[in-house]
C-alpha positions as CSV (number, residue, x, y, z in Angstrom):
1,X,-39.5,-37.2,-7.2
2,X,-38.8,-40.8,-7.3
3,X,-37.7,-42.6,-3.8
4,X,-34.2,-43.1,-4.9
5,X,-33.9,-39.3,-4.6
6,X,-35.7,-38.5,-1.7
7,X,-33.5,-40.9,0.7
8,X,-30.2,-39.6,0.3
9,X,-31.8,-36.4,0.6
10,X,-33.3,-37.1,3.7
11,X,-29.8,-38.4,4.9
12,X,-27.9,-35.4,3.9
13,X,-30.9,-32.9,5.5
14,X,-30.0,-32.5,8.8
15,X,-26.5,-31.4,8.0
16,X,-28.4,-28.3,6.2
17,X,-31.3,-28.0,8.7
18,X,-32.7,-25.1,10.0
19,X,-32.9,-24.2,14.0
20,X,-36.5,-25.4,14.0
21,X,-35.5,-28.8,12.4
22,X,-32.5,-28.9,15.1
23,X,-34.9,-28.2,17.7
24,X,-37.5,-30.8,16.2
25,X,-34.9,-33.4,16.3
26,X,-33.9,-32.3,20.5
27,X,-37.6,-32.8,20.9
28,X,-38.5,-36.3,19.4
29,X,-35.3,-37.6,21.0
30,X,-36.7,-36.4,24.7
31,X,-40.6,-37.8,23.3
32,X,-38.4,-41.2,22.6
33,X,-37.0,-41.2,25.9
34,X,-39.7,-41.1,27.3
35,X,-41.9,-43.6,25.2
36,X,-39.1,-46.0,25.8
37,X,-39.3,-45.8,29.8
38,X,-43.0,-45.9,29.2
39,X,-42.7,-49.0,27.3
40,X,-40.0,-50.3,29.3
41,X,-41.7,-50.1,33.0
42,X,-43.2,-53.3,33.1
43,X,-39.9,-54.9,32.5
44,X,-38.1,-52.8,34.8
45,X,-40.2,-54.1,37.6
46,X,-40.1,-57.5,36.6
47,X,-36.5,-57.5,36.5
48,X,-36.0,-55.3,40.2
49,X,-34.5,-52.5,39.0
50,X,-37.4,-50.8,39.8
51,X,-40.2,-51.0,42.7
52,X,-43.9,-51.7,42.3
53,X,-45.4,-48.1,42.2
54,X,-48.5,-49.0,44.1
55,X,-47.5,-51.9,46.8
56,X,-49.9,-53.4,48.7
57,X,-47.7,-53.0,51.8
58,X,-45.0,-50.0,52.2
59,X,-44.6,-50.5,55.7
60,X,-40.6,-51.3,54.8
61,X,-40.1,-47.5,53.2
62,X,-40.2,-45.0,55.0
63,X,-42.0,-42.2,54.4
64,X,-40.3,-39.0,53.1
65,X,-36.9,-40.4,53.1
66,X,-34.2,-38.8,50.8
67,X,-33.1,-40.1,47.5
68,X,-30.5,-42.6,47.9
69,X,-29.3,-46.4,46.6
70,X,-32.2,-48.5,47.7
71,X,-34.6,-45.2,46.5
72,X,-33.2,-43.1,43.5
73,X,-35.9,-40.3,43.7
74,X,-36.8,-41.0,47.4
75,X,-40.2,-41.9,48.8
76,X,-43.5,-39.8,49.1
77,X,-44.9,-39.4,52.4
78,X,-47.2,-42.6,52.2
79,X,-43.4,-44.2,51.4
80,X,-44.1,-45.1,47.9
81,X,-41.1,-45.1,45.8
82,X,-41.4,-41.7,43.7
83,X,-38.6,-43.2,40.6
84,X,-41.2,-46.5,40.2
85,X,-44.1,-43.8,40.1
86,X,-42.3,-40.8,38.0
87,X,-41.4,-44.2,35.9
88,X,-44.6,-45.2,35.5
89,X,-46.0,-41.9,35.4
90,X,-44.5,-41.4,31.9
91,X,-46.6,-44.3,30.8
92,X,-49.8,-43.2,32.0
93,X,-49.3,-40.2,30.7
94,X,-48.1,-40.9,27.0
95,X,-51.3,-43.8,27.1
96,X,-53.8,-40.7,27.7
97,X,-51.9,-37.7,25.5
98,X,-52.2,-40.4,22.3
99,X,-55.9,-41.6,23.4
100,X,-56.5,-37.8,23.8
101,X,-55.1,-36.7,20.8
102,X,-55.9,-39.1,18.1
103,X,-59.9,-39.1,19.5
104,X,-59.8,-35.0,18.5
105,X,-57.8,-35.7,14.9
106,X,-60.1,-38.5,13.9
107,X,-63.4,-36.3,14.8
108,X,-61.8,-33.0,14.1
109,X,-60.7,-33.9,10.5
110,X,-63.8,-35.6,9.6
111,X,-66.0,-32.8,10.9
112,X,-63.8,-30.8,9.0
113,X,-63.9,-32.3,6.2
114,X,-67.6,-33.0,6.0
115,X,-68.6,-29.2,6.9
116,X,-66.1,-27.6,4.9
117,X,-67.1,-29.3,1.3
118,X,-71.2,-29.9,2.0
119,X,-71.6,-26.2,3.1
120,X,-74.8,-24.8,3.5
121,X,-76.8,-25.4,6.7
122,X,-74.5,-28.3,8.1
123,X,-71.6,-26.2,7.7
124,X,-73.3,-23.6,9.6
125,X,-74.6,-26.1,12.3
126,X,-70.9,-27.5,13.0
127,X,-69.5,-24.4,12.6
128,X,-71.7,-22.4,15.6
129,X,-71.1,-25.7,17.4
130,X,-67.5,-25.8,16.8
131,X,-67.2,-22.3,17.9
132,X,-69.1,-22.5,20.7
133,X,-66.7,-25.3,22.4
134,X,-63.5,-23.4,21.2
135,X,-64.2,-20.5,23.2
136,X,-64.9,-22.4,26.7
137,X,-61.3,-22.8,27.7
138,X,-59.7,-26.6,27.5
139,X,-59.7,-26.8,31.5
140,X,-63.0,-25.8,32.0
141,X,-64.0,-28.4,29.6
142,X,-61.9,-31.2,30.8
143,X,-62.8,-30.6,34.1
144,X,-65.9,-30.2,33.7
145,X,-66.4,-33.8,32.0
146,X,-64.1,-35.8,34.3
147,X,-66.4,-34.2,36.8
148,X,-69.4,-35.3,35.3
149,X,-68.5,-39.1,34.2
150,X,-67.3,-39.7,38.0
151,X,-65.4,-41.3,40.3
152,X,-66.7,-44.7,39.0
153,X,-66.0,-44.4,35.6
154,X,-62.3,-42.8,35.7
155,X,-59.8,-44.4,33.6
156,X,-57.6,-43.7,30.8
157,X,-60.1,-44.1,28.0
158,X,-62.7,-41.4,29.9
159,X,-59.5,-38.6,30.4
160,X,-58.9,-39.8,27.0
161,X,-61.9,-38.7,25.9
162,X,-62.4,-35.7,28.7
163,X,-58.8,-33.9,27.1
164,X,-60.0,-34.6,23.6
165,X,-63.1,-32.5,23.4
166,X,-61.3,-29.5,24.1
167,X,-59.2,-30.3,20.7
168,X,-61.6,-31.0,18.2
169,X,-62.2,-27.8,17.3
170,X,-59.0,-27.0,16.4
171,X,-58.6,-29.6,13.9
172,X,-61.8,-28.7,13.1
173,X,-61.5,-25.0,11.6
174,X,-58.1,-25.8,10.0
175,X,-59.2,-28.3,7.9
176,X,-62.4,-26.7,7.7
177,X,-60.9,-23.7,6.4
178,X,-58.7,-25.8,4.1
179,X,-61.0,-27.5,2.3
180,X,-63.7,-24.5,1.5
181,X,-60.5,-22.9,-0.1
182,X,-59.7,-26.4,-2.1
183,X,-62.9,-27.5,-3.5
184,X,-63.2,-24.5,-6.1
185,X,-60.0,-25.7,-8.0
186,X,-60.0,-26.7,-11.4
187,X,-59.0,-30.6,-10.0
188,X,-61.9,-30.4,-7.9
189,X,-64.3,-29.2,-10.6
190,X,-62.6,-31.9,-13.2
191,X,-63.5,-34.9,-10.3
192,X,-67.1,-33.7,-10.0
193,X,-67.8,-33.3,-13.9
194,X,-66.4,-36.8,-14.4
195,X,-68.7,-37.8,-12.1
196,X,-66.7,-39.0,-9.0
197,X,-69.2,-39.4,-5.6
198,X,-68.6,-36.8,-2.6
199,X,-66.9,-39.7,-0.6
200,X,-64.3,-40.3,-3.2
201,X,-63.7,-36.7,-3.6
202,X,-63.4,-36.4,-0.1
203,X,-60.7,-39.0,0.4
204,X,-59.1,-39.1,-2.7
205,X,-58.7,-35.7,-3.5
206,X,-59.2,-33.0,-0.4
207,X,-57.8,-35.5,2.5
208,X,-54.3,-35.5,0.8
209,X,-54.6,-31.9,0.7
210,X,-56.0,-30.8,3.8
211,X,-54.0,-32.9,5.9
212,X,-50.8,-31.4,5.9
213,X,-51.3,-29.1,8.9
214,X,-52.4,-32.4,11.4
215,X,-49.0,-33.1,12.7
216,X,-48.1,-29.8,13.4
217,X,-51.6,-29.5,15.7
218,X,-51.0,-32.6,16.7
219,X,-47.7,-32.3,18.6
220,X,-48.6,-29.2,20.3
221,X,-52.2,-30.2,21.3
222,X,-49.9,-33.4,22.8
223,X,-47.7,-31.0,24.7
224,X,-50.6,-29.2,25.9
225,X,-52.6,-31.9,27.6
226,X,-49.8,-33.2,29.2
227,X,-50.1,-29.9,30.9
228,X,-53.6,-30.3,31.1
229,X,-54.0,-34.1,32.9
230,X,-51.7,-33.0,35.0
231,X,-54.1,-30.4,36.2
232,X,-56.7,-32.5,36.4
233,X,-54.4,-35.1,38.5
234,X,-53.4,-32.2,40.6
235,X,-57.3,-31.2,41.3
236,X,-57.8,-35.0,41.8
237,X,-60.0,-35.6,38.6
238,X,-57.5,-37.2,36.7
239,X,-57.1,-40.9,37.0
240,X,-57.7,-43.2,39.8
241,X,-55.4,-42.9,42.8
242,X,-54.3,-46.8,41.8
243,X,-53.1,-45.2,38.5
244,X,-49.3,-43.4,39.2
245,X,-50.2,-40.0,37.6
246,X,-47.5,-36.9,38.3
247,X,-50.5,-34.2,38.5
248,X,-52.1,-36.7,41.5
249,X,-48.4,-36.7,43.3
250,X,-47.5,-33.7,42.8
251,X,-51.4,-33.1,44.9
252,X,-49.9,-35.3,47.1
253,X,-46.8,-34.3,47.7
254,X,-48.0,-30.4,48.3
255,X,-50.2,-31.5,50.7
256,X,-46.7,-32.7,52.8
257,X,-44.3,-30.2,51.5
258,X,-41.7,-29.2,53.7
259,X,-38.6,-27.3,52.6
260,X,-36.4,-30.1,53.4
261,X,-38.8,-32.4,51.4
262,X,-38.0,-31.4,47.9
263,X,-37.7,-34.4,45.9
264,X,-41.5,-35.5,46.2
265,X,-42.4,-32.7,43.7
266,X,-39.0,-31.7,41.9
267,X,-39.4,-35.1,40.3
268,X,-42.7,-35.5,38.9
269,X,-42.5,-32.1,38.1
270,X,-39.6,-32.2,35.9
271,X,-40.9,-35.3,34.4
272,X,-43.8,-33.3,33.3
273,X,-42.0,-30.3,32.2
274,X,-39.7,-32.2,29.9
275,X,-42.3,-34.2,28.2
276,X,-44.1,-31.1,27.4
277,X,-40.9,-29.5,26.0
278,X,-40.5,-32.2,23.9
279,X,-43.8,-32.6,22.2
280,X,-43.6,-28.8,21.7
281,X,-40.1,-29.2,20.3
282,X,-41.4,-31.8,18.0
283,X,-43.2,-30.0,16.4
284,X,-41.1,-26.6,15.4
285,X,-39.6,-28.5,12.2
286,X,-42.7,-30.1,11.5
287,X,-44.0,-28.2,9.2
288,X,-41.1,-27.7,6.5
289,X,-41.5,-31.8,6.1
290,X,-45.2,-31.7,5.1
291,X,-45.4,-27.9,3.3
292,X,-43.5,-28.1,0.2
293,X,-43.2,-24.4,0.0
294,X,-41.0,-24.2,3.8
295,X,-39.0,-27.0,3.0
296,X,-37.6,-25.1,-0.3
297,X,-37.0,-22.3,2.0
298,X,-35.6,-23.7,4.3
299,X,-33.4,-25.6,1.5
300,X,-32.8,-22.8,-0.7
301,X,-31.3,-20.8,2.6
């Protein structure tokens, strides 16, 4: 299909979209909303209409008071402004999920990749190995990592790297799977009798073909580990305490709670929930733009 075809097509989809490509669309607008605040924060600050999450002296807020004009979302009990941090929070938190996330594609595939076409004892090795760290739940593993690099070392690049781990597999056995099914095909066979190297074969022929299932893991391993540094914030092996994190205010703001003191967790934890929801919306419609077969489905219904 030639480009003029496919974007008039494209404009005319939504208007015959299915459910999951209407709740795809709800998604990425709430991702956007958020990546936009996350991007905007600095700004925001810079031009007052928001406060410095982390001031060096609060003693002008005072602690716990209520939302109001001067404080949208209020102030936490050590008076920090809880808008500048839930604002801020969304930054910290899209910086990690995309660290997280693209760390576990880019090993994932490649591992993937690699075992699924060489075979034999590698693809036994990676596969036990693969295994192995797919049953430890994500938690545990995350935990157990942010645990082990420290207190020193914390940072967006190690949570990155903590949350990541715990994905690899799963990127791992779909394009694992994908490829052992895709190198017997007559294509395949045709590339090796004319003489084309592994590598080529590897990313010319079975990365096109492999690939298509990425997004679709990608958004909801996204969603999830929002979840999942929020934990780790919560437990207070996320990142630093300088860092606005929701999981760490929400630890925070538990540790205060009164039933008159709602807005210190309501917040943050909405902020949290929504982001979530949003990846996971994202990627419901996902897969009818990169499998040809859903998307004449979906057109054909």
């Amino acid at each position: 299909m030639t480009p003029t075809k496919v974007w008039p097509r494209f404009l005319q989809f939504p208007r015959h979209a299915s459910l999951s490509v209407w709740l795809m669309i709800t998604g990425i607008l709430i991702t956007l909303f958020f990546i936009i605040i996350a991007l905007m924060a600095p700004s925001l600050q810079q031009w007052d209409w928001i406060q410095d999450p982390t001031p060096t002296s609060i003693l002008d807020n005072i602690p716990h008071s209520a939302p109001s004009g001067e404080h949208w979302f209020g102030t936490d009990k050590l008076g920090y402004d809880v808008f500048a941090r839930t604002v801020y929070g969304a930054r910290a938190a899209l910086q990690v999920v995309v660290a997280a996330t693209l760390f576990s594609v880019v090993f994932g595939v490649i591992l993937g990749l690699v075992s699924g076409y060489l075979g034999g004892w590698v693809d036994r090795i990676l596969l036990f190995l693969m295994d192995s760290i797919y049953a430890i739940p994500g938690l545990l593993i995350a935990v157990t990592l942010s645990f082990s690099i420290g207190e020193a070392a914390r940072g967006v690049p190690s949570a990155a790297a903590a949350l990541g781990v715990a994905y690899i597999p799963k990127y791992y056995r779909v394009v694992r799977n994908h490829t052992v099914s895709i190198k017997t095909e007559l294509f395949m066979e045709a590339a090796r009798a004319l003489g084309a190297s592994p590598w080529r074969i590897i990313t010319r022929y079975l990365f096109g073909n492999v690939i298509q299932s990425v997004p679709v893991l990608f958004s909801l391993n996204a969603a999830d580990s929002v979840l999942t540094l929020g934990a780790l914030g919560f437990l207070g092996l996320g990142l630093p305490a300088e860092i606005p994190e929701w999981g760490y205010d929400l630890k925070v703001a538990l540790e205060g709670f009164t039933g008159e003191v709602w807005w210190t967790t309501l917040f943050p934890g909405l902020a949290m929930a929504s982001l979530s929801v949003g990846l996971s919306l994202a990627s419901e419609g996902l897969s009818e733009f990169f499998n040809p077969l859903q998307r004449r489905d979906a057109d054909q219904s």
